[in-house]
C-alpha positions, 0 to 999 in steps of 0.5 A, spaced: 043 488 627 037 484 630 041 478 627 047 480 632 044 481 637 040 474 636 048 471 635 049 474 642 044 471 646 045 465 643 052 465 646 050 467 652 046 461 653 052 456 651 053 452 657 060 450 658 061 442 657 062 438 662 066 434 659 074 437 657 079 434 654 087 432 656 089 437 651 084 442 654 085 441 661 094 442 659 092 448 657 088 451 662 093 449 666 099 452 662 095 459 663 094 459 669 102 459 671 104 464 664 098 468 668 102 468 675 108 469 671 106 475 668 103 478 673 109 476 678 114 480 673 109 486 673 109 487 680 116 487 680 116 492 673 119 487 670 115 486 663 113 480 660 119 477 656 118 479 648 114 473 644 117 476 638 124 471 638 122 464 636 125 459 640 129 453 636 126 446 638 131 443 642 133 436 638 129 428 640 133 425 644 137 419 641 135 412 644 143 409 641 146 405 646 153 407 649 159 403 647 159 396 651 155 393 657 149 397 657 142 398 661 135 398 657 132 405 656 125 402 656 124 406 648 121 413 653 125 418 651 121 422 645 117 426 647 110 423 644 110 418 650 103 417 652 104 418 659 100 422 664 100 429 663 099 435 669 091 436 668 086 440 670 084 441 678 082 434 680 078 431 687 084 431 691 078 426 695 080 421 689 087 420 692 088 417 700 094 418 703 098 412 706 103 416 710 108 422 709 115 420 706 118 427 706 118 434 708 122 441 707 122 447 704 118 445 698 113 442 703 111 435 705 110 429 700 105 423 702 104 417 700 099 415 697 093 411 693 089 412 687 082 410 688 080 409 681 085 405 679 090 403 686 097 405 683 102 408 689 103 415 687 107 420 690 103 426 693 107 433 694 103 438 698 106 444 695 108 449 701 104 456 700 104 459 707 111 463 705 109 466 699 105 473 698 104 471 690 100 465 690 104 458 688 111 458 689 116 459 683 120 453 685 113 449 684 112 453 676 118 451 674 118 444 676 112 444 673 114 447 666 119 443 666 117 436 667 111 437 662 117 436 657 121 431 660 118 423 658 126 419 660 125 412 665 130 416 669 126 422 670 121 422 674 114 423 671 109 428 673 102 425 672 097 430 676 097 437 678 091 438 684 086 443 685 085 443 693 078 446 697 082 453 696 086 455 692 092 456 695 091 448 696 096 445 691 099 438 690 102 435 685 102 427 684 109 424 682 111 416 680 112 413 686 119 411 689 121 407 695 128 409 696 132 417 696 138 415 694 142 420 700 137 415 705 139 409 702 146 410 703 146 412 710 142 405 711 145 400 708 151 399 712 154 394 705 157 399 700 154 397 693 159 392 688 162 395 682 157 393 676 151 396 681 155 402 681 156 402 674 148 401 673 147 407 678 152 411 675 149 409 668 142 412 670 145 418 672 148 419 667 142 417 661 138 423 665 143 429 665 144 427 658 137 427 657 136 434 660 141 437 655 140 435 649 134 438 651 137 445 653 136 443 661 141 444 666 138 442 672 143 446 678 142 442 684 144 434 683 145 431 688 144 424 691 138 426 695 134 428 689 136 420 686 130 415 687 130 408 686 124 404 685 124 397 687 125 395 680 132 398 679 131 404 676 134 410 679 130 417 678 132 424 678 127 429 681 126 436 684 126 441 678 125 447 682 132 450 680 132 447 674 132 452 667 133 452 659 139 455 657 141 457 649 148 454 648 151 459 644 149 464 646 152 465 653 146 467 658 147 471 666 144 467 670 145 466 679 152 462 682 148 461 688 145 455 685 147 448 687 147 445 694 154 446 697 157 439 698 156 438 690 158 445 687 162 446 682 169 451 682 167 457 678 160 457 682 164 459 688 168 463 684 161 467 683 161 465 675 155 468 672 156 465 665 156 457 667 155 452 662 151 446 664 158 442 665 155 445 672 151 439 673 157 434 670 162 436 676 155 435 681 156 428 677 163 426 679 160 428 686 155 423 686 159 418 683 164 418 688 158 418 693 156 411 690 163 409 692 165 411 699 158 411 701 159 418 704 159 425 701 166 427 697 165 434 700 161 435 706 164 442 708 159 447 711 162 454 708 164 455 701 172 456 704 171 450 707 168 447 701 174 450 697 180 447 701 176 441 702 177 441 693 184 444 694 186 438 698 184 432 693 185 435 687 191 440 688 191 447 686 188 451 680 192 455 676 193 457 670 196 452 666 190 446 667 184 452 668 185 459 664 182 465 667 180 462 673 184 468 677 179 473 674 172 471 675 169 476 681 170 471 688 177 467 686 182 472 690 177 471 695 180 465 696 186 463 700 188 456 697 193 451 702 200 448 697 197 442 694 200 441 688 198 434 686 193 430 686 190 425 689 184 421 686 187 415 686 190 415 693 183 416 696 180 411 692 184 404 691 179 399 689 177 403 684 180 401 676 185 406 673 179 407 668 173 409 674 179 414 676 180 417 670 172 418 669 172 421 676 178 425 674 174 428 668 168 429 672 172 433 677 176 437 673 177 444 675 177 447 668 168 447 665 171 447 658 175 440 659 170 438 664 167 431 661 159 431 657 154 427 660 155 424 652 162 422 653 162 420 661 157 415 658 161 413 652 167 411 657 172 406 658 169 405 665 163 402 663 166 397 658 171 394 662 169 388 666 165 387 670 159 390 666 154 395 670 147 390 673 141 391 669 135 395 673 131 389 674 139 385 677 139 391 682 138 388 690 132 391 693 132 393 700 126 395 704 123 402 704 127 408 707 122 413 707 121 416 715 128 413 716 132 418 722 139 416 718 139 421 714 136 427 718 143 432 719 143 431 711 136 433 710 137 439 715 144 442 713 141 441 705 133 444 706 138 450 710 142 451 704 136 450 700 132 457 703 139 461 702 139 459 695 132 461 693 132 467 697 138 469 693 136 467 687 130 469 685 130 474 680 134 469 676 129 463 678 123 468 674 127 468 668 124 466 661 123 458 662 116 460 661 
């Protein structure tokens, strides 16, 4: 007993050291987020999600290269990359801001300055003032998620800040020049084939990443494209992304995905989608990289619908099975548009790039192209070769640029529909 009691003392008078380690740190914050998680989910009489199943590991990332002309990959896609992890609250007085590059539903990102080591980092506040439960689930997401990514063309999470309060929260980000949605809207000389092909590459390399890792993203879109000035094209903002079990069919939220990049059984309120949702948002943004304005730049998912009706004809049952008996579809009066016309509307581009286009935009999920299989195709083989990141012009910054203001508007309106009707799915068990 006296021995007890003697081993009690002791630990009480144990002082915690100091010093904490990077794994340490991980862990603490990883907490704290599955301690907001599960308090969230009992506030809600929801119960934590069982830990009983164990979950399968999701396969490495292969770094073979495709078919033909090809990018470099930098050898960062496992991820055993040494890069900077989310640590422990830091002083956020180690950073000076340089100026804000960006702000909107999420919050306001700054660019900023480490003072220890004088890299330029990306500095997002995350936005509190509308949530009664702490961080938002957006933010825990994105974090979740990122903490697992290590690809040249995803963006990399370094730090996760503790301000003076607790609701004073920022995360620290790679730093990049360019938003691809802005960089378009700026300069006025459309890109060359081999630089579309070099973007289009990249874009392509982070969604394939992402679902070898059973990781859609649910809103790609050119706005969440950076471009360094290195050539290296970036996918960011993870708030709605999440895992999925591809055999086994999940229910998740249709109200994903920003408008102009929504695929067609989205708007037809399918809840049992694929992660062919992402590739459809791909052949948006291809066709974006080629006419240097959006595809589909509707302000209603009528609208939207007539707009795809328009350029790719009809849907019916002989190219799209079933498709009559998802929940919205006799929502939808569609115009008589039998035919299609991809090749019409883009002229200059070769019969393979209308091809890949044609298999990125097709009705039919099951058809639709795999980011594997865009990759492998014709289109980047052909001549000319897609540019190298280091052989892509550079421009000069266009963060505070008024150009793509509306953009921004129209897409952070949608954003906020999207999360308000979207929430229960947002809670679901990435965590």
């Amino acid at each position: 007993m006296h021995q007890g009691n003697e081993d009690t003392n002791r630990r009480k008078s144990q002082k915690p050291s100091p010093t904490r380690t990077a794994s340490h740190s991980r862990t603490i914050v990883t907490a704290r987020f599955g301690c907001e998680i599960a308090r969230r989910r009992r506030r809600r009489g929801r119960r934590p999600a069982s830990r009983a199943r164990p979950r399968r590991r999701a396969p490495r990332s292969s770094s073979r290269a495709h078919g033909g002309a090809s990018l470099p990959r930098g050898g960062r896609t496992s991820d055993d990359d040494a890069r900077g992890r989310p640590s422990a609250p830091d002083e956020l007085k180690n950073y000076e801001k340089l100026g804000r590059i960006g702000e909107g539903t999420y919050g306001v990102v700054y660019k900023a300055r480490c003072r220890a080591t004088n890299e330029i980092v990306a500095l997002k506040r995350v936005r509190m003032d509308r949530e009664r439960d702490g961080m938002p689930l957006t933010s825990l997401r994105e974090i979740k998620i990122l903490q697992r990514c290590a690809h040249e063309n995803v963006i990399s999470l370094k730090r996760v800040i503790q301000g003076e309060t607790p609701s004073n929260v920022f995360l620290v980000f790679e730093y990049c020049e360019h938003e691809m949605a802005r960089l378009i809207d700026f300069v006025k000389t459309k890109f060359t084939t081999s630089e579309v092909k070099s973007l289009m590459m990249q874009t392509l390399r982070a969604v394939e990443y992402l679902h070898e890792r059973k990781v859609f993203h649910r809103d790609l879109k050119l706005s969440n494209l950076l471009l360094n000035q290195r050539g290296e094209l970036k996918l960011c903002d993870f708030g709605l992304a999440r895992t999925y079990d591809p055999i086994e069919a999940g229910i998740y939220t249709p109200k994903v995905v920003t408008l102009w990049y929504r695929a067609p059984e989205l708007l037809f309120g399918e809840e049992q989608y694929t992660a062919a949702i992402d590739m459809w948002s791909c052949g948006c943004v291809f066709a974006e990289f080629l006419k240097h304005a959006p595809l589909f730049p509707a302000s209603t998912e009528i609208e939207l619908m007539q707009m795809i009706c328009a350029l790719l004809g009809n849907p019916n049952s002989n190219i799209w099975p079933g498709w009559d008996s998802l929940p919205h579809a006799k929502s939808f009066k569609f115009p008589e548009q039998p035919y299609n016309f991809l090749e019409l509307n883009f002229p200059s581009l070769s019969p393979a790039g209308v091809d890949l286009l044609d298999g990125l935009l097709t009705y039919d999920p099951g058809k639709r192209l795999t980011a594997k299989e865009a990759l492998a195709h014709e289109y980047f083989k052909e001549m000319p070769p897609p540019k190298s990141p280091a052989e892509m012009p550079t421009f000069p910054s266009t963060h505070n640029t008024s150009s793509s203001r509306s953009r921004r508007a129209a897409e952070d309106n949608d954003r906020s529909k999207r999360q308000r009707g979207a929430l229960d799915d947002r809670i679901a068990a990435v965590f």
